[in-house]
PDB file of N, CA, C and O in Angstrom:
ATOM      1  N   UNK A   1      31.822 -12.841 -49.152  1.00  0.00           N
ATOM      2  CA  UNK A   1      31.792 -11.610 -48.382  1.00  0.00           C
ATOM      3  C   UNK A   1      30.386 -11.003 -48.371  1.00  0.00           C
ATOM      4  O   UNK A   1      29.715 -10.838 -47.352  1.00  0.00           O
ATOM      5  N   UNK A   2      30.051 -10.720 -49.496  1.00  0.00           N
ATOM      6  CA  UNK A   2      28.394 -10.802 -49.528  1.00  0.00           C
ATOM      7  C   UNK A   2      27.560 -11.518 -48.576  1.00  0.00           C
ATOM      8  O   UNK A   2      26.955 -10.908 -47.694  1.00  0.00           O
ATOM      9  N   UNK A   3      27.483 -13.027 -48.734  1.00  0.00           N
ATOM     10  CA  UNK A   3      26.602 -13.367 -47.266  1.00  0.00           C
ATOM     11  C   UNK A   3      27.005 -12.842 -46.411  1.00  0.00           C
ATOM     12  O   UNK A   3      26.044 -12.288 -45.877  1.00  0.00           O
ATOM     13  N   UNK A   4      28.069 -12.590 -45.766  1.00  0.00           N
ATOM     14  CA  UNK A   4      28.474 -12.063 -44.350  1.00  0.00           C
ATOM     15  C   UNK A   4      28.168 -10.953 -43.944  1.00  0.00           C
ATOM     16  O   UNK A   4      27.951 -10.775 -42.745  1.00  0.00           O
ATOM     17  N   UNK A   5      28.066  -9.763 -45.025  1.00  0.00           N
ATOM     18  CA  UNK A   5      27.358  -8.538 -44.728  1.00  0.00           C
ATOM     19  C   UNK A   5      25.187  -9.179 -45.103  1.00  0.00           C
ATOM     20  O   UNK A   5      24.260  -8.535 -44.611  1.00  0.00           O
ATOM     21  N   UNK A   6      25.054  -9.893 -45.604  1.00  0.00           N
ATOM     22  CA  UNK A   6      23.676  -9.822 -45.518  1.00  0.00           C
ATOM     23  C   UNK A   6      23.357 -10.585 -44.107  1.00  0.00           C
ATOM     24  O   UNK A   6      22.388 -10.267 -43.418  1.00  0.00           O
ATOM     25  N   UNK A   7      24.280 -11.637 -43.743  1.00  0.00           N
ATOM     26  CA  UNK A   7      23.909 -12.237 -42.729  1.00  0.00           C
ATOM     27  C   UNK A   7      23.765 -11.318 -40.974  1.00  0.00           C
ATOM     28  O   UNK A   7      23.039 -11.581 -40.015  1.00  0.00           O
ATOM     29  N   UNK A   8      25.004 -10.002 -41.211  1.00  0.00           N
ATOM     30  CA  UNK A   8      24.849  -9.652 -40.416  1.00  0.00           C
ATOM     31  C   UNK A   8      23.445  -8.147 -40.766  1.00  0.00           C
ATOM     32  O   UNK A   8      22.604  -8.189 -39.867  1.00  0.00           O
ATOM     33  N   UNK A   9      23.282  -7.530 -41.328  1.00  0.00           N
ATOM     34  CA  UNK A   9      22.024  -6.989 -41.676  1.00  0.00           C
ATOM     35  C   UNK A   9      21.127  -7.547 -41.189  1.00  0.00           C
ATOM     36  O   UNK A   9      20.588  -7.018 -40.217  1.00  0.00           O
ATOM     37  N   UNK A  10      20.652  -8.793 -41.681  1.00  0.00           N
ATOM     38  CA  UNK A  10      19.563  -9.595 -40.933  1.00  0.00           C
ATOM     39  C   UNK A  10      19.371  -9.751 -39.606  1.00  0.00           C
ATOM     40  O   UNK A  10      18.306  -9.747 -38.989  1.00  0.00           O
ATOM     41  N   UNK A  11      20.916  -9.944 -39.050  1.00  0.00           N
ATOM     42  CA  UNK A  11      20.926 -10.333 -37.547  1.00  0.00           C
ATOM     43  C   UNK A  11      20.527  -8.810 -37.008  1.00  0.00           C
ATOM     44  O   UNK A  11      19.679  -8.799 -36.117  1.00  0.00           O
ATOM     45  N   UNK A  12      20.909  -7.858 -37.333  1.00  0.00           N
ATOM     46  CA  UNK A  12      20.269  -6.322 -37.107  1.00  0.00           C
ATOM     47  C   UNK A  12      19.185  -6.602 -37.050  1.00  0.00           C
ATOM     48  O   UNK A  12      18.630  -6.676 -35.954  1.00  0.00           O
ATOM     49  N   UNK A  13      18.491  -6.863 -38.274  1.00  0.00           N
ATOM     50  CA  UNK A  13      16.917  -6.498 -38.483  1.00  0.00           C
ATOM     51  C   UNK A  13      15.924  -7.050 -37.418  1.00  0.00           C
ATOM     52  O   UNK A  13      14.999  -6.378 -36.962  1.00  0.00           O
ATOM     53  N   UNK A  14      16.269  -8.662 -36.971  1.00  0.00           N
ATOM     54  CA  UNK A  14      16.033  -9.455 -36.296  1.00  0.00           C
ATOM     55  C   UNK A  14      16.104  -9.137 -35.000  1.00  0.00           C
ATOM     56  O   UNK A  14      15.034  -9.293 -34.412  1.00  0.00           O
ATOM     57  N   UNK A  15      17.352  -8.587 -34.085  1.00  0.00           N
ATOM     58  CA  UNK A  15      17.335  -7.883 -32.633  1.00  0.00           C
ATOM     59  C   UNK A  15      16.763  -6.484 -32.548  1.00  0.00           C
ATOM     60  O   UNK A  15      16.655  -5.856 -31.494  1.00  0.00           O
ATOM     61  N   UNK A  16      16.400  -6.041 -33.767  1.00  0.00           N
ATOM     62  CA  UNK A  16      15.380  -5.146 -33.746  1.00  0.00           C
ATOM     63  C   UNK A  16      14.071  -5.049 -33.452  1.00  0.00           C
ATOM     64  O   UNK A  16      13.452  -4.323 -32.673  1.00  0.00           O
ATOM     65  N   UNK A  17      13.714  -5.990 -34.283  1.00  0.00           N
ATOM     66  CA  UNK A  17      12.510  -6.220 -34.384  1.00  0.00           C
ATOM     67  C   UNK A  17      11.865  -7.646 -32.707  1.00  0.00           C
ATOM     68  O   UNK A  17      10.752  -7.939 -32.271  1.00  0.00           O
ATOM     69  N   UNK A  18      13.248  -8.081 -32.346  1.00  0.00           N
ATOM     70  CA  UNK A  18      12.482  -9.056 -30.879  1.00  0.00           C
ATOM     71  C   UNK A  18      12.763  -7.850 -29.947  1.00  0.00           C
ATOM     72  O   UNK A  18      12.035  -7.881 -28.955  1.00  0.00           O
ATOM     73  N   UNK A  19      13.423  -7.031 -29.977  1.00  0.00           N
ATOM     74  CA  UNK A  19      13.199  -5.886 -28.784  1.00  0.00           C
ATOM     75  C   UNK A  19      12.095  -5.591 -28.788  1.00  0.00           C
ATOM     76  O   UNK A  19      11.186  -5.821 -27.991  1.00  0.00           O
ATOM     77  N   UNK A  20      12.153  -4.849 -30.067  1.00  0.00           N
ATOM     78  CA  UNK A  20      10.552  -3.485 -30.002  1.00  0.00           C
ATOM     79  C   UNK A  20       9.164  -4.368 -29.759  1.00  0.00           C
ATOM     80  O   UNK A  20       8.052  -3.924 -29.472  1.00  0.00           O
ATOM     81  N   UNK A  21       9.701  -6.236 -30.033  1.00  0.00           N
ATOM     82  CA  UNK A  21       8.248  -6.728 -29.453  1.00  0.00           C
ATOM     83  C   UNK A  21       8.045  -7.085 -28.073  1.00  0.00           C
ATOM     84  O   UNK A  21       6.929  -6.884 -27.594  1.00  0.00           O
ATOM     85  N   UNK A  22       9.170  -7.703 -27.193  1.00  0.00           N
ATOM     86  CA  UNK A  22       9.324  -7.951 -26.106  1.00  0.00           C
ATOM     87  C   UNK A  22       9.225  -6.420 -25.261  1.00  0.00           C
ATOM     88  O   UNK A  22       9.030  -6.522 -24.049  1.00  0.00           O
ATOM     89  N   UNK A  23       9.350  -4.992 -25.841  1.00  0.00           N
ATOM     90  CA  UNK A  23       9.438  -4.105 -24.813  1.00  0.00           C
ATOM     91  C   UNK A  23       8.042  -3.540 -25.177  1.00  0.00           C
ATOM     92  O   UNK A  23       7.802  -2.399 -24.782  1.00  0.00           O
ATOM     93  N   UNK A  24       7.339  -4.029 -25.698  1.00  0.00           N
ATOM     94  CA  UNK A  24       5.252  -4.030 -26.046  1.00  0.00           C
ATOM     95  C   UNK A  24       4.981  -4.653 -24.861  1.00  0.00           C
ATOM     96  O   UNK A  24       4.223  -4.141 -24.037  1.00  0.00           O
ATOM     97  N   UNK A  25       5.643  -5.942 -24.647  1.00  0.00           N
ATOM     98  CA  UNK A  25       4.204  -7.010 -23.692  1.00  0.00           C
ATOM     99  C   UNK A  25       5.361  -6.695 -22.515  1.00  0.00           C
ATOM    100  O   UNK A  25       5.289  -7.521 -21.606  1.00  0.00           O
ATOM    101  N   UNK A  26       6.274  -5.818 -22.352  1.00  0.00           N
ATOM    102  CA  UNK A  26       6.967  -6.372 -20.794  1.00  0.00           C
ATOM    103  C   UNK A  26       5.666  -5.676 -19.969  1.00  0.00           C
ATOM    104  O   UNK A  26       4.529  -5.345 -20.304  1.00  0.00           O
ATOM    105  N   UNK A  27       6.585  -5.624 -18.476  1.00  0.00           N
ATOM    106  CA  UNK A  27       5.489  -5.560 -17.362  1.00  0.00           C
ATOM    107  C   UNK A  27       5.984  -3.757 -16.619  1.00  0.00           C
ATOM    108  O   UNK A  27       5.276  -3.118 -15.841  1.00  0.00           O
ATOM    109  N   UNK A  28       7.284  -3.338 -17.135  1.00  0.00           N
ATOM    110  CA  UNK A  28       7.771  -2.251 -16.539  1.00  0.00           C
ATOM    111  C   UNK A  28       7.506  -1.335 -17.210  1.00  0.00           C
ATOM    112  O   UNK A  28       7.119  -1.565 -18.356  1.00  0.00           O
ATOM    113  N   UNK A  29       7.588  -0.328 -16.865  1.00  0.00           N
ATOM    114  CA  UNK A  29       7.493   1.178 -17.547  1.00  0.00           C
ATOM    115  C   UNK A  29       8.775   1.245 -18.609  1.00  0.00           C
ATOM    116  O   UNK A  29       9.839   0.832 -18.147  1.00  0.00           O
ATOM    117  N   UNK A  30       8.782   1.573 -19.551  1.00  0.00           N
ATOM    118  CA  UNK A  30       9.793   2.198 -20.356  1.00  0.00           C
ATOM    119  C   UNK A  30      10.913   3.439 -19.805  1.00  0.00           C
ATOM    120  O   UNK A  30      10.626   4.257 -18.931  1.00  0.00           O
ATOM    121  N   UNK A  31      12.019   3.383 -20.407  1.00  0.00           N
ATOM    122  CA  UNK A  31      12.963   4.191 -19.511  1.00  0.00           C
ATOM    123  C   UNK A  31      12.596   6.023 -20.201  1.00  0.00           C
ATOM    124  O   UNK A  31      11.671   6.383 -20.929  1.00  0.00           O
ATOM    125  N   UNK A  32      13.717   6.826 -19.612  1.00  0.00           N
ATOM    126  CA  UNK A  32      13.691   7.965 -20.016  1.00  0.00           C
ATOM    127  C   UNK A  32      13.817   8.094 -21.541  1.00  0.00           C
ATOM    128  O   UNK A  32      14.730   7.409 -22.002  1.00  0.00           O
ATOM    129  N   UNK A  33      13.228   8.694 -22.285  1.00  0.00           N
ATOM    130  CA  UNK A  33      13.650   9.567 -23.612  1.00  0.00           C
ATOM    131  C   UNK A  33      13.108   8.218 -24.684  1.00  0.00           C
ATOM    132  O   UNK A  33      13.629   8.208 -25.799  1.00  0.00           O
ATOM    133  N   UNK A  34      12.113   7.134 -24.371  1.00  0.00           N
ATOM    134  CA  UNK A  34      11.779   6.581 -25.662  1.00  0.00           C
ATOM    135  C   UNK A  34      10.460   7.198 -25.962  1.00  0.00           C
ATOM    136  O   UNK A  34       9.804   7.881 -25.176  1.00  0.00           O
ATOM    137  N   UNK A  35      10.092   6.836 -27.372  1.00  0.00           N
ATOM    138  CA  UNK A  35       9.073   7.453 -27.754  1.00  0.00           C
ATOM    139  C   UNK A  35       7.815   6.092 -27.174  1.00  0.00           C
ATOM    140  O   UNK A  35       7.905   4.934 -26.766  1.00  0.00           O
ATOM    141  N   UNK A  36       6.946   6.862 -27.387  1.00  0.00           N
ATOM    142  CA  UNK A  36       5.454   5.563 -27.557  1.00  0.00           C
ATOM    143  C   UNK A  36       4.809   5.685 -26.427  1.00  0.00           C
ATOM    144  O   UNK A  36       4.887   6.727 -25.776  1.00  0.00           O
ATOM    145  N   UNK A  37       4.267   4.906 -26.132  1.00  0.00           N
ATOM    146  CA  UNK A  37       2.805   4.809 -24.844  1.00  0.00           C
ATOM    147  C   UNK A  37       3.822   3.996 -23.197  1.00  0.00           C
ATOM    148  O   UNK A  37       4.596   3.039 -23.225  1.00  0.00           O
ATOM    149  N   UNK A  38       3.556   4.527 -22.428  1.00  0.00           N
ATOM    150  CA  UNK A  38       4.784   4.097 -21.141  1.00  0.00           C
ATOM    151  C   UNK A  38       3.028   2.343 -21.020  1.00  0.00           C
ATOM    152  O   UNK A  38       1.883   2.167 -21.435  1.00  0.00           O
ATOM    153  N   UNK A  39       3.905   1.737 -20.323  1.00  0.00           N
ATOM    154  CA  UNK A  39       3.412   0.127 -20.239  1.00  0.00           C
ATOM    155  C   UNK A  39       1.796   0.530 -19.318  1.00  0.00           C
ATOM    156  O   UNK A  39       1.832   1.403 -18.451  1.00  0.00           O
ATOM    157  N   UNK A  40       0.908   0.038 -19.531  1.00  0.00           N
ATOM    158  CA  UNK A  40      -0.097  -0.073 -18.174  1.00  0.00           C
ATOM    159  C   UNK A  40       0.511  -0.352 -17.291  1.00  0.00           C
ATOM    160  O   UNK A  40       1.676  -0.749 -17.304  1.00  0.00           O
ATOM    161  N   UNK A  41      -0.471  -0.120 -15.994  1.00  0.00           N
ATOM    162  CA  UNK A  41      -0.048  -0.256 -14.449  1.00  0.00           C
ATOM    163  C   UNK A  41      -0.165  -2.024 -14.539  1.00  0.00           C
ATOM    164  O   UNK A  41      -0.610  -2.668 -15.489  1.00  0.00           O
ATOM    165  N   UNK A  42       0.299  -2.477 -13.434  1.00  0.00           N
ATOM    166  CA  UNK A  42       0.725  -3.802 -13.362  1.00  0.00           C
ATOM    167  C   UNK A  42      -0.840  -3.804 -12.547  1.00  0.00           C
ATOM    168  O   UNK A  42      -1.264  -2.941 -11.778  1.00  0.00           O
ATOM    169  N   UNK A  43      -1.618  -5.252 -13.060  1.00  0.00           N
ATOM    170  CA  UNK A  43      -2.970  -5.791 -12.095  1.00  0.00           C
ATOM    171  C   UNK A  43      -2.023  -6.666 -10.777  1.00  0.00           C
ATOM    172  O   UNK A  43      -0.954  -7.234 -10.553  1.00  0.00           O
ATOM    173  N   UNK A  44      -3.376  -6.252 -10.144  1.00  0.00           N
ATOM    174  CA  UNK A  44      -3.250  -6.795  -8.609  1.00  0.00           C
ATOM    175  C   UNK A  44      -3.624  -8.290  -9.013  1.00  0.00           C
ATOM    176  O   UNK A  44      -4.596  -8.595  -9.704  1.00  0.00           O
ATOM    177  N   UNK A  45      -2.764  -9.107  -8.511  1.00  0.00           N
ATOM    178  CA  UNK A  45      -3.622 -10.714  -8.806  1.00  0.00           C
ATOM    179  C   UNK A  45      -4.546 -11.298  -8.056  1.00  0.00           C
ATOM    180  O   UNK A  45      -4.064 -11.207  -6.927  1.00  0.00           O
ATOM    181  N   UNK A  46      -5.591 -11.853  -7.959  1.00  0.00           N
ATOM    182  CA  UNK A  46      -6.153 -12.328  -7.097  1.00  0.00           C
ATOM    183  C   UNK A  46      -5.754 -13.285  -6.061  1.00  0.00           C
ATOM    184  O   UNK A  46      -4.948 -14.195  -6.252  1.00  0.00           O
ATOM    185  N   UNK A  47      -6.402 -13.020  -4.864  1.00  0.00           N
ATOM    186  CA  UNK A  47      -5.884 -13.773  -4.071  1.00  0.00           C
ATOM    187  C   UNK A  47      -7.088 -15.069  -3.848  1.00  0.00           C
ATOM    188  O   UNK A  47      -8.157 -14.775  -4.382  1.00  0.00           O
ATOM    189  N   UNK A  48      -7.081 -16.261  -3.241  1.00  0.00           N
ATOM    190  CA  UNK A  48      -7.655 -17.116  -3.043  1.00  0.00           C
ATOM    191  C   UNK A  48      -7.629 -17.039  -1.679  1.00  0.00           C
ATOM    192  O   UNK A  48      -6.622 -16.793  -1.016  1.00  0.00           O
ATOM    193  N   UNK A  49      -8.766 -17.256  -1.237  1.00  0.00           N
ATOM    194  CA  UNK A  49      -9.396 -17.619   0.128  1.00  0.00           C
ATOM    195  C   UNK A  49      -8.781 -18.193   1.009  1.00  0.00           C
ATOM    196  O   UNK A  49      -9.223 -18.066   2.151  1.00  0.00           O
ATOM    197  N   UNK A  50      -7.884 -18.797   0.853  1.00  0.00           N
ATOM    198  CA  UNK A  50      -7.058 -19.358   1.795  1.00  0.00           C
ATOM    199  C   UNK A  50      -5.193 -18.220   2.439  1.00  0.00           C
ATOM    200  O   UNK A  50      -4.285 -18.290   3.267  1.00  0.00           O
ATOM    201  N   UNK A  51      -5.624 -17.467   1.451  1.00  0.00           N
ATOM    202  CA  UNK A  51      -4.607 -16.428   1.407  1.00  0.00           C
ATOM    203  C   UNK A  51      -5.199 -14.985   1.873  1.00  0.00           C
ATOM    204  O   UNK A  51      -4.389 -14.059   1.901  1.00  0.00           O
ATOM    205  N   UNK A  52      -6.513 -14.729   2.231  1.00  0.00           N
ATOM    206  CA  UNK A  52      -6.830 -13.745   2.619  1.00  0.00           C
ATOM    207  C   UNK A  52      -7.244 -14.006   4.134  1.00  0.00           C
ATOM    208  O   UNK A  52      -8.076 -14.826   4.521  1.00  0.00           O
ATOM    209  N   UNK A  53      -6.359 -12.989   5.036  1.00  0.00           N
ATOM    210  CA  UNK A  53      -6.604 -12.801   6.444  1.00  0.00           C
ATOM    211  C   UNK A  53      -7.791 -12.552   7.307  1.00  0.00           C
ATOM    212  O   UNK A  53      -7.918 -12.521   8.531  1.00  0.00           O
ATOM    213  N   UNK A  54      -8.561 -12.396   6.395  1.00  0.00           N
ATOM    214  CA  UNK A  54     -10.104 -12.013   7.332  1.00  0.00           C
ATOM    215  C   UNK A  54     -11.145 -13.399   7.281  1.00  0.00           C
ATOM    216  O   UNK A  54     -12.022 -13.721   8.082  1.00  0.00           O
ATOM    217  N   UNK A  55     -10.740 -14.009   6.155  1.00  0.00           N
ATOM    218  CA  UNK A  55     -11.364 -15.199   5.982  1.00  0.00           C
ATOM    219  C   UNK A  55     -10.891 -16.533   6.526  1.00  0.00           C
ATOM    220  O   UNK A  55     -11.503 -17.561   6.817  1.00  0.00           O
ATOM    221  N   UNK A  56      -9.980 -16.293   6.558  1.00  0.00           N
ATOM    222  CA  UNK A  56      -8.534 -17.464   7.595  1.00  0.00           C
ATOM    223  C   UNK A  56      -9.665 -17.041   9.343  1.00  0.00           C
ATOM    224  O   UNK A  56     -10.367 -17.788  10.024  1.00  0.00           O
ATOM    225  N   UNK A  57      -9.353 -15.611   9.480  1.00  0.00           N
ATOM    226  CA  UNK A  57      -9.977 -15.044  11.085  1.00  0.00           C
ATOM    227  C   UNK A  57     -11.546 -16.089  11.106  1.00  0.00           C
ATOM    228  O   UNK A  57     -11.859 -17.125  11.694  1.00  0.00           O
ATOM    229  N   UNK A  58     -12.364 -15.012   9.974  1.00  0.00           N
ATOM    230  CA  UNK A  58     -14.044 -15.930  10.137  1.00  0.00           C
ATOM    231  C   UNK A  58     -13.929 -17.416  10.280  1.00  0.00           C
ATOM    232  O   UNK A  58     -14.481 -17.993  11.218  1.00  0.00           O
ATOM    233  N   UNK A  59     -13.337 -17.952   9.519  1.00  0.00           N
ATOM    234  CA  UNK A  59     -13.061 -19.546   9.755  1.00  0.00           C
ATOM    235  C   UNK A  59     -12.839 -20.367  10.618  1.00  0.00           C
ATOM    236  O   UNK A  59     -13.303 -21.507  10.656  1.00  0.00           O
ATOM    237  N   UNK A  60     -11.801 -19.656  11.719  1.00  0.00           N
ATOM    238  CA  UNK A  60     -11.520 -19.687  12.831  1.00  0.00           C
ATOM    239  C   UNK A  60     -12.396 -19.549  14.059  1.00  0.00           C
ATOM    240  O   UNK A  60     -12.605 -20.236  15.058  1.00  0.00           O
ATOM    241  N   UNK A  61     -12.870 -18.274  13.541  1.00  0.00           N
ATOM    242  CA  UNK A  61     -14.115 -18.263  14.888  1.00  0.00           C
ATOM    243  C   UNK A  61     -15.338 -19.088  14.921  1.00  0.00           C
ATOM    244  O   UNK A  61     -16.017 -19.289  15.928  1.00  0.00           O
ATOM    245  N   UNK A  62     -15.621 -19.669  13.431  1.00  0.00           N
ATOM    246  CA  UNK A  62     -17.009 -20.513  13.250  1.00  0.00           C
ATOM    247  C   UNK A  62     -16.240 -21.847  13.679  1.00  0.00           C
ATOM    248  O   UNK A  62     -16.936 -22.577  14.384  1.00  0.00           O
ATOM    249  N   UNK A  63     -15.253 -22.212  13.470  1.00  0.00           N
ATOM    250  CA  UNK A  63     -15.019 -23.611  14.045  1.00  0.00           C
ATOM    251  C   UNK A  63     -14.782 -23.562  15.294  1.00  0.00           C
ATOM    252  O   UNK A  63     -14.758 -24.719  15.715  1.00  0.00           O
ATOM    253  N   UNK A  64     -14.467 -22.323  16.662  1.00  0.00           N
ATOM    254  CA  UNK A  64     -14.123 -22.111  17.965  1.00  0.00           C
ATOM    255  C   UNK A  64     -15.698 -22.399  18.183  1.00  0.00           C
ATOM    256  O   UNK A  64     -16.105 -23.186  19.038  1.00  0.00           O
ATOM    257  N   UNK A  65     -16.619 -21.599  17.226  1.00  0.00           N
ATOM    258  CA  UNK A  65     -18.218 -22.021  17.916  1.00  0.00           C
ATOM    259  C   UNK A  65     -18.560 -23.330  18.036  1.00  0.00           C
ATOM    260  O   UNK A  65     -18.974 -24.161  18.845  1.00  0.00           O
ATOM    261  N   UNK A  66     -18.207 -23.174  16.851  1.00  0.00           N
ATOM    262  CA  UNK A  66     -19.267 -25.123  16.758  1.00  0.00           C
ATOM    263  C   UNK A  66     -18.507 -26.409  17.648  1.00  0.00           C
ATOM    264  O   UNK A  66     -19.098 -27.480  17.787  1.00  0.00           O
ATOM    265  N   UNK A  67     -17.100 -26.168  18.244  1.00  0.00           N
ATOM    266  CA  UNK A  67     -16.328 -26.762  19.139  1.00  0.00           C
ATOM    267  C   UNK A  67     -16.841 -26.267  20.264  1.00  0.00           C
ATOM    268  O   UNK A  67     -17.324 -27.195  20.913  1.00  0.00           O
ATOM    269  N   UNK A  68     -16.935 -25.482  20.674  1.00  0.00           N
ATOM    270  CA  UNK A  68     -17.766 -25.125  22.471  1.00  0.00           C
ATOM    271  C   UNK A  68     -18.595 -25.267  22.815  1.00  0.00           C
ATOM    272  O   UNK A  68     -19.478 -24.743  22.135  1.00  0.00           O
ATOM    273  N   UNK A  69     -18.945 -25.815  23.711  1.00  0.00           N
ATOM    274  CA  UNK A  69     -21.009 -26.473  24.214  1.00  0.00           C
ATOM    275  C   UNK A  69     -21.213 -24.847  24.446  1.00  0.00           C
ATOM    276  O   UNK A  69     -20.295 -24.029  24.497  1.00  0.00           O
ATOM    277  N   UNK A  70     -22.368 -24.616  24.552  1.00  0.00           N
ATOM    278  CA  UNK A  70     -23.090 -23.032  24.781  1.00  0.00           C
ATOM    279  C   UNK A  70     -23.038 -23.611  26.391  1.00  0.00           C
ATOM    280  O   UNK A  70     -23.091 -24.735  26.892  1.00  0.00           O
ATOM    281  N   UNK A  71     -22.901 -22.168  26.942  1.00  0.00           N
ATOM    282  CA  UNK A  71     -22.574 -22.452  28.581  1.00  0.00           C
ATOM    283  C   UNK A  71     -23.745 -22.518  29.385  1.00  0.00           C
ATOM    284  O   UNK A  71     -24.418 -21.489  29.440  1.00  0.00           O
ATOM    285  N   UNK A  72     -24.142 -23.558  30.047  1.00  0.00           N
ATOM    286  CA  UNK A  72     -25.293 -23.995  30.681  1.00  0.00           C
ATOM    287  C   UNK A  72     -25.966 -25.259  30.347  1.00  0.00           C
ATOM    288  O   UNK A  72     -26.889 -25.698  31.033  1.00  0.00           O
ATOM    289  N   UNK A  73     -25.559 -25.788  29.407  1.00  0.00           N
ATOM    290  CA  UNK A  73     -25.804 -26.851  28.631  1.00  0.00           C
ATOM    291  C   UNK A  73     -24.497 -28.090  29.051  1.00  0.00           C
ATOM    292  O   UNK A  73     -23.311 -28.092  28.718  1.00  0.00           O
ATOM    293  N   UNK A  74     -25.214 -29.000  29.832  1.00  0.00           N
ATOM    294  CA  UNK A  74     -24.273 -30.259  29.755  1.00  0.00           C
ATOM    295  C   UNK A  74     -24.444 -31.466  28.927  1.00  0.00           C
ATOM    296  O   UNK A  74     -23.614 -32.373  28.978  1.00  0.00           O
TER     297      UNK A  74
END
């Protein structure tokens, strides 16, 4: 009977202690009424060049140039 009350104590101590670490590194704000520091703002991730719209556009127009003879020129 003894192990069974230490075993479950432990199992306490243990879902105690993986909460309060998993709710450190999550990514959301903490709810109403806990104590401690609310989470940083979430970073913007970077995007890669192939994912940004203005650079997809420039890309586009330098290859429409270099595909068209300049007009007057045969």
């Amino acid at each position: 009977m003894l192990y069974l009350i230490a075993f479950a104590v432990a199992a306490v101590i243990a879902l105690l202690l993986w909460r309060a670490m998993s709710a450190e590194r999550a990514d959301v704000p903490r709810g109403i009424g806990t104590s401690g520091p609310a989470a940083p703002p979430s970073r913007t991730r970077p995007t890669g060049p192939d994912d940004d719209p203005d650079f997809l556009r420039s890309l586009d127009e330098s290859l429409r140039r270099d595909e068209d003879p300049p007009p007057g020129k045969d």
